[in-house]
N, C-alpha and C positions, 0 to 999 in steps of 0.2 A: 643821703638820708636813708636810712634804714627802712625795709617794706616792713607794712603795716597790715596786722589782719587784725580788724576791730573786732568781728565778728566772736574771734578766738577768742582778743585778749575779754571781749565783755564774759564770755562762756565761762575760762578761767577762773575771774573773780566772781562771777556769780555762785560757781562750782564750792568756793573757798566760804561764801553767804549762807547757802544753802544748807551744808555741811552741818554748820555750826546751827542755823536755825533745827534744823530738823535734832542735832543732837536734844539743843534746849525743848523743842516739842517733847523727846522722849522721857524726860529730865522732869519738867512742869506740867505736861498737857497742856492744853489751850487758856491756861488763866489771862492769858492777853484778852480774854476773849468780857474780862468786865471792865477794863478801859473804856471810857467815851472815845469819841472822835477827838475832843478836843487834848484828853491825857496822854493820847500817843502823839499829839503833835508837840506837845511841850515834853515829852521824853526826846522825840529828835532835835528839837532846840537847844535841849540841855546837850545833846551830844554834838552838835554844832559849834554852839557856844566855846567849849571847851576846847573844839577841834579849836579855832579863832586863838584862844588865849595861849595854848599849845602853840600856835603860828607866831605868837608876839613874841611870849618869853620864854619863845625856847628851851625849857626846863619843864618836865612832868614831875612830880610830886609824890604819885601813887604809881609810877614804873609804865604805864600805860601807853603808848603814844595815840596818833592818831590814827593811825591804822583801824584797830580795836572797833574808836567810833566811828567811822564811816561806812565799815562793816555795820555797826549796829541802825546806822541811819539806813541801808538799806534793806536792812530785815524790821524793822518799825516802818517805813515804806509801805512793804509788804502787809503788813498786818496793817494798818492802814488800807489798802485799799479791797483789803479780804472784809475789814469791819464796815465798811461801807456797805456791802454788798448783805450780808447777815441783818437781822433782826433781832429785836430780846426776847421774839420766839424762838428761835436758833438756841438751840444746848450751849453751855457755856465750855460741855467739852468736845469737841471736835473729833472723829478717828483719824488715827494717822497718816489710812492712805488719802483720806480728804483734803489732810490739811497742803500734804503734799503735794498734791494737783491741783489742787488753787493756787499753791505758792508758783508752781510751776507756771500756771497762765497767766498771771500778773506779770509774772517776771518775761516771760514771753509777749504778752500784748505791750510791757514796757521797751522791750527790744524792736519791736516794729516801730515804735514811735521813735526811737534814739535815731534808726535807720534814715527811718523820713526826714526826721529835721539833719541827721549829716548830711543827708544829698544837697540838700537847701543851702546849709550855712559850710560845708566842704571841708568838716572837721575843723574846724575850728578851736574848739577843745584843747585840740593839742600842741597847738600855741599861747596856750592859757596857763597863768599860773595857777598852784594847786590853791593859794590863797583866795584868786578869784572865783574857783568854784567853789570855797567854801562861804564869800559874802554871797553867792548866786543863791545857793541852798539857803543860808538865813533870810535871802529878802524873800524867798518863797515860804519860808516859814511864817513870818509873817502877814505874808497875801492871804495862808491859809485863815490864821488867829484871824484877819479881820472879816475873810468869808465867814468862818464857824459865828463868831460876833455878830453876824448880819445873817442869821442863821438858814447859811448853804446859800443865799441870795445874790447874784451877781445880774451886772445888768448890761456889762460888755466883756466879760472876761471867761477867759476857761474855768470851769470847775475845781474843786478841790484834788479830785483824783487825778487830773494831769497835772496837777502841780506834785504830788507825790513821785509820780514817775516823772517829773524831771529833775526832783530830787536824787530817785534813786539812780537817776541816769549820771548827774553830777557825780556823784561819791562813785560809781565804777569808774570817772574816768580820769577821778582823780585817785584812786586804786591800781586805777592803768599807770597812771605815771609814776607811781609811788611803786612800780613794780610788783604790783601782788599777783600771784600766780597761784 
């Protein structure tokens, strides 16, 4: 078996997330910034969804693969749990070294958590098919829609925002196996 440096390969695909978010910041500003909580989580659904049907029938339509979306689920992740943390007193436009060093400690406090549960479950992951990390990412999609619906109220479960970052932890590491670099 080939050695494994999670640490790198998460860096990597994050590096390739980032990239492209921060271009899109330069490109839009922060219009993410009038989504609800619940518009970004039906933007990752849809890009879930699709990942799913791309998995079934094997044929894309608009050239796309899955790739594209998994990337985009983990930069909606991200603005996800930046919109969390803001108010609709917060500017709707963000500066861009702001947005950047938020992006960075999300994605960073998401990497300690990935850490923690590998030591736990011992990689696991990647023995996993890429399928099953994408039903993992839908039923958390889900968990979310019926928190938001029970609005933010949980009465034994983790919060919204961990379900995000175990969202965006899924889609790196099925980016990992999908080879993105």
């Amino acid at each position: 078996m080939a050695q494994t440096n999670t640490a790198t390969e998460f860096d990597d695909v994050i590096a390739v997330c980032r990239s492209l978010f921060l271009k899109k910041t330069k490109d839009y500003g922060t219009a993410w910034r009038i989504l609800r909580p619940s518009s970004i989580t039906d933007q990752i659904f849809i890009k879930a969804q699709r990942i799913r049907t791309l998995e079934e029938k094997k044929v894309s339509m608009v050239g796309e693969g899955i790739t594209s979306e998994y990337i985009g689920i983990i930069n909606y992740c991200v603005i996800a749990m930046m919109q969390l943390e803001l108010t609709e007193n917060d500017p709707i436009e963000l500066p861009f070294d702001v947005v950047q060093s938020v992006f960075d400690a999300k994605v960073s406090e998401t990497k300690d958590l990935m850490f923690a549960k590998n030591h736990d479950y011992g990689e696991a992951w990647r023995d996993m098919r890429i399928s099953s990390l994408t039903d993992l990412i839908l039923m958390k999609i889900f968990r979310v829609k019926q928190i938001e619906d029970n609005d933010g109220q949980t009465l034994a479960s983790e919060g919204v925002s961990a379900n995000y970052q175990d969202m965006l932890n899924y889609s790196v590491f099925a980016l990992i196996k999908l080879g993105v670099k």
